[in-house]
Structure formats: structure tokens, C-alpha cells
Steps between C-alpha positions, in 0.01 A plus 500: 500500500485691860568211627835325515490099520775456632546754781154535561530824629229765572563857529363649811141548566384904522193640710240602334200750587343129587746401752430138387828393596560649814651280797457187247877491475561503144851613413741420226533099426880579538489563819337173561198572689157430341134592571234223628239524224410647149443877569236628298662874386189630262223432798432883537210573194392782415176607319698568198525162456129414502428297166856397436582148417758352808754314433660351761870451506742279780823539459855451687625842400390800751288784469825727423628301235160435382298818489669670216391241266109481640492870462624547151274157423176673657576824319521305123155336646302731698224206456719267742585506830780235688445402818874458610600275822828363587688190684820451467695270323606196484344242721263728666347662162443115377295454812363813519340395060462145625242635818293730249490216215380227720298790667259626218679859477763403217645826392421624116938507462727350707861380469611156402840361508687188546445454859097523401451417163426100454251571782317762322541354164358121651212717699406683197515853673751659215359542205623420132662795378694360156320619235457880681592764306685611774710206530627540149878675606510348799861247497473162421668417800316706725203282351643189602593638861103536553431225226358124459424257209577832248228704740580829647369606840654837544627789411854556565726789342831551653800232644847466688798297436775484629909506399838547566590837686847563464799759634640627197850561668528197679432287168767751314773412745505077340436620170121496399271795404173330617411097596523222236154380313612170528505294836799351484719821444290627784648253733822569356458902578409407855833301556722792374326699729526277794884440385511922509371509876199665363142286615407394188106446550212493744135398495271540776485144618348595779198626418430279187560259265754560204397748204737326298313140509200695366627667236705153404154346531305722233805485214497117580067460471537723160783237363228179583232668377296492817254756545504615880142582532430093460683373826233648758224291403729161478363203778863474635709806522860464526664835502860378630547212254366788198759723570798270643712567133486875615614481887785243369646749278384737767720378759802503342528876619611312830603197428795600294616774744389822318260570792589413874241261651495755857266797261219262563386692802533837270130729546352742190602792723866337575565419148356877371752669797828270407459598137424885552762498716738408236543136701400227228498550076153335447207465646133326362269810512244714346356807397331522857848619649629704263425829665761391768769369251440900377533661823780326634684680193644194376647386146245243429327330188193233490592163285247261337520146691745240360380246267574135537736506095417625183247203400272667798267817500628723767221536826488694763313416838171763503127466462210710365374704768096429645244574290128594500246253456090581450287277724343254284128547613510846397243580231341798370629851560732418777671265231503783302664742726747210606582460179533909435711452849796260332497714180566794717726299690699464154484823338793703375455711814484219793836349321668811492413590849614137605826518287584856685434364799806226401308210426567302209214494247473244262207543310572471116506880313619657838860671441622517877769709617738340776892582652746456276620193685185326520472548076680165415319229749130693406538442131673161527285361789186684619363621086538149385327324814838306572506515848348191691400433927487115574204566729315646280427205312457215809209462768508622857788788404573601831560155608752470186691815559559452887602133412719629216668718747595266755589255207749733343665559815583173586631449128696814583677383788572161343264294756292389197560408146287631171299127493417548858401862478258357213396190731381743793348771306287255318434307802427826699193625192349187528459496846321770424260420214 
């Protein structure tokens, strides 16, 4: 998808001969700085458009990473215009939908995702799309990212996950050619390393809560039999005490001396300079920073995530990207040219644009092309949907992740133990409710 879940990042907005966006501040989400409202990019008609169904289309994506799509789309439908606008994401797109919603100018296709979907599932806004012809390739877990009671509400086609970037050399010098499958003999590879002098591992603590309880989380749901989709819609959510087996096994990497407590204060950007600077062996990353692993001309190689033993499926932290979703009052031809919008949206030549562009496609049929290091975690993880994000599954995400986050530093430094970190977290989302 052009949009990434996890970095939510936008490429930068372009002029054109509308100057819609001028002095409305829109820039790259990198850079941090976002625009006040939805910016309405297709609000220059022309006469050529006389007659033309309009379909109007919100999205978090900008008018540069958008356009190419619309254009090819409007050239395979010359009967169909899209009226594009724009807000950006995450927080202010949500409120940006939620205003027009409550407002009586719903958008024809918008974007759902976990920070909106029980609210536009509960409201009725997305529509049903299960049994859509379209929907036939999409992933099964892609489904249940944007899914309820065996309903689908959107369309969603590529993912992320995460896994175990590693310095080649550095891992040569104690012996090993890449980083154990198992979790144990991971812990075990960090210790020679720390015995070496070589820093063994770091995670971004931070700036978030461990990848590693995630992907722990998903193998251990898979072994119980517990479908993910079902623990949104329970009365009392308890998100620590569900995953407490996975941050106890988890903490380990500290508690038994592989990791130094002191990394807890470690940033994204710290962690991605120590290990391109040939500072640390491992690091929890993903495909998102790969360009710079590349240009720092470094000996490097991308791991699957450990698994917790042999009688576990191996997970990796990730999560189907944001998907499309119809408004559910649509009827007529606008359904009909929403529904010609997600087909289009799924086509041979969207995914391949979308896979060139780096993302990872996972709709069924589609053979993707990725780096040569990437080859091993997007067979094993990403095309078989084994990849799991605790908030996607729990009310009030936000709340969860920043929670999660504070949680797992505490843990980190030793202030806190795994039963407390479960005691708080649940005590924190139902505080909440």
C-alpha cells in the first residue's frame, strides 16, 4: 500500500497549476510538521468533466504519492472522476473522517485502520466488503487487521514486519554465520558477544515498546488457538495479563545479562547510527531502514525474529498496512465506481507499482521482487500473515502503545517486574474504557 503503518510517512506535497496547497504547510510527515485540515487536491473542474460520476476519496497519503494512481484509475474509467483531499495521518486524519462522518459529507473511500476501525465498524460507516470479488486475494491476515465477527471492512494489500538486522563480521568474529531461530541460543549469542567486547544487541527502548514481546505474542495466540480478531470486542480487556508469558520470556534478554539494563534510553535513530557504525551486532529493525544499512557500505544481512523453541511457530512483530473501506450508505453508481475504485486499487498494475516503490504486497497470486536480504523474513513472515501488533487487536490503541512504552521501560530498568507490568497495563486500558 502507499502507505506505511508503521512509519506513517507521506512523501512531500507538489504544487500544482491549482496552488491548493500553497502556504497550508504541508510537507513530508518525516519531518514532523502537519497541515490543519483535509486539503481538497481535485477542487479545480474542468468542463471535461461535465457528466462524470465523482467519487470522492480522503486519504492520509498526499497528492504526490497519490496522483499517479488517480490518473492511471481515471484513464481505465474515463466515466469517473475522484475528488482527492488530504489530512494527514494519524490522529489528525481520524479527526479530520470523524468531522465529515458526523458532518453529513462522509467521503465515497476513506482509510480505516486500527486507531479508527471499531468506531467505524460500531457506527456503520464502512461497509461489508467479504464476499467482493475484489477481496478474493487479499491476505487472510490483512482481513483480520480490518476484520470483526469473520466480517471484512477494508481493503488492505501490502504489510511490514520486522527482524533481526545483523553485522555479518561482527557475528563471524564468535563463530555464527547469522542469529539462532531459537530464543534461547539467541541469548546465548548475545553473551559471547558481550564476553567478546562487542555490544551484543539494542532495541529502541526509547521510542517504543519491545518488537520482540509482539512477535512472542502472535507464535504464543497461534499455540492456544485464540483468534486475535476476537479480543477487541471482549467487556474487559486485559492486554498485560494476555501477553505476560511473552514479556517473561521477553525479559530474560536483561535479566540474565545478555543485554545491559543502561540501552533503555537507546532512540530508533541511536540504535540505526551504533549499528551502521559498526558499534553493536544486532539491532530490531525493518525494511524501512534498509537504504541506510546500504549506503553506509556495510556487511549486513536481515534475520527472521527468534521463536520461543521448536514446539512454537516463529512470529515476527508487523501488521497489515491501512486499507480502503467504501462508505456504507453508498448506493447506486457511486457504489459502483467505489467498488471499480478497490479493484483498481488491486490490479496487477497498482501492486506492481506499490512493490517498486518497496512496499511489501501481500495479495495472494502477486510474485514480488524484494533485496536479497529481505527474501527470508518476506516468505517466512509477511506471505504467510505471521507477523502480529498487540494494539491492533485492543481498544483505545494509542492509549495501549504509549502505556506499553512506559511499561517496558520500567521492566527494562528492573523498577518493575513482568506481573506488575501486566497489573498497570491492564489497570491503565480500563481506566480508559
Amino acid at each position: 500500500m502507499w502507505f506505511s503503518a508503521y512509519n506513517m510517512a507521506c512523501a512531500t506535497d507538489t504544487k500544482e497549476s491549482c496552488n491548493v496547497n500553497e502556504d497550508l504547510g504541508q510537507t513530508n510527515a518525516r519531518s514532523g510538521l502537519r497541515g490543519s485540515d483535509a486539503v481538497p487536491l481535485a477542487a479545480c473542474g474542468s468542463d471535461a468533466d461535465a457528466g462524470k460520476i465523482r467519487l470522492s476519496y480522503l486519504s492520509w497519503d498526499n497528492e504526490q504519492t497519490s496522483k499517479p494512481y488517480i490518473d492511471e484509475f481515471e484513464k481505465e474509467n474515463p466515466d469517473i472522476k475522484i475528488d482527492f483531499s488530504y489530512a494527514p495521518p494519524t490522529s489528525e486524519y481520524i479527526s479530520t473522517l470523524q468531522t465529515r462522518l458526523v458532518g453529513n459529507q462522509a467521503p465515497d473511500v476513506f482509510i480505516i485502520t486500527s486507531e479508527n476501525r471499531d468506531d467505524l465498524i460500531d457506527n456503520g460507516y464502512a461497509k461489508d466488503l467479504t464476499d467482493e470479488s475484489f477481496m478474493k486475494n487479499i491476505s487472510q491476515a490483512n482481513k483480520d487487521f480490518v476484520g470483526r465477527d469473520g466480517k471484512t471492512y477494508g481493503m488492505s494489500i501490502t504489510s511490514w514486519v520486522s527482524g533481526i538486522a545483523y553485522n555479518k563480521d561482527l557475528l563471524k568474529q564468535v563463530g555464527y554465520d547469522e542469529p539462532p531461530a531459537n530464543w534461547d541460543d539467541f541469548l546465548k549469542l548475545c553473551k559471547k558477544l558481550k564476553n567478546a567486547g562487542i555490544e551484543p544487541f539494542l532495541e529502541p527502548n526509547a521510542d517504543e515498546p519491545s518488537r520482540f514481546i509482539d512477535a512472542f505474542q502472535g507464535s504464543i495466540l497461534e499455540k492456544k488457538g485464540v483468534d486475535p480478531t476476537t479480543l477487541s470486542t471482549q467487556d474487559n480487556q486485559t492486554p498485560g495479563t494476555d501477553e505476560l508469558e511473552a514479556v517473561k520470556e521477553y525479559i530474560r534478554l536483561y535479566d540474565e545479562g545478555g543485554v545491559t539494563r543502561d540501552t533503555v534510553g537507546i532512540s530508533g535513530d541511536d540504535m540505526k547510527t551504533q549499528f551502521t557504525n559498526g558499534q553493536v551486532a544486532m539491532i530490531v529493525d525493518g525494511a524501512w531502514d534498509f537504504a541506510t544499512f546500504e549506503q553506509a557500505g556495510m556487511n549486513w544481512d536481515f534475520a527472521p525474529m527468534p521463536k520461543l523453541g521448536d514446539d512454537y511457530t516463529q512470529y515476527a512483530q508487523g501488521s497489515a498496512s491501512p486499507a480502503w473501506a467504501i462508505y456504507a450508505k453508498l448506493d447506486g453508481d457511486k457504489l459502483k465506481a467505489a467498488e471499480k475504485f478497490l479493484t483498481f486499487l488491486s490490479s496487477k498494475w497498482a501492486l506492481q507499482k506499490h512493490s517498486d516503490a518497496g512496499d511489501a504486497v501481500t495479495v495472494d497470486g502477486f510474485d514480488a521482487t524484494v533485496m536479497t536480504q529481505y527474501q527470508k523474513v518476506y516468505d517466512q513472515d509477511i506471505k504467510t500473515g505471521k507477523y502480529y501488533l498487540h494494539t491492533n487487536f485492543y481498544s483505545k490503541p494509542d492509549i495501549l502503545k504509549s502505556e506499553l512504552k512506559a511499561q517496558n521501560q520500567q521492566l527494562v530498568q528492573g523498577q518493575i517486574t513482568p506481573d506488575q507490568y501486566a497489573k498497570n497495563i491492564d489497570a491503565k486500558v480500563a481506566a480508559a474504557q
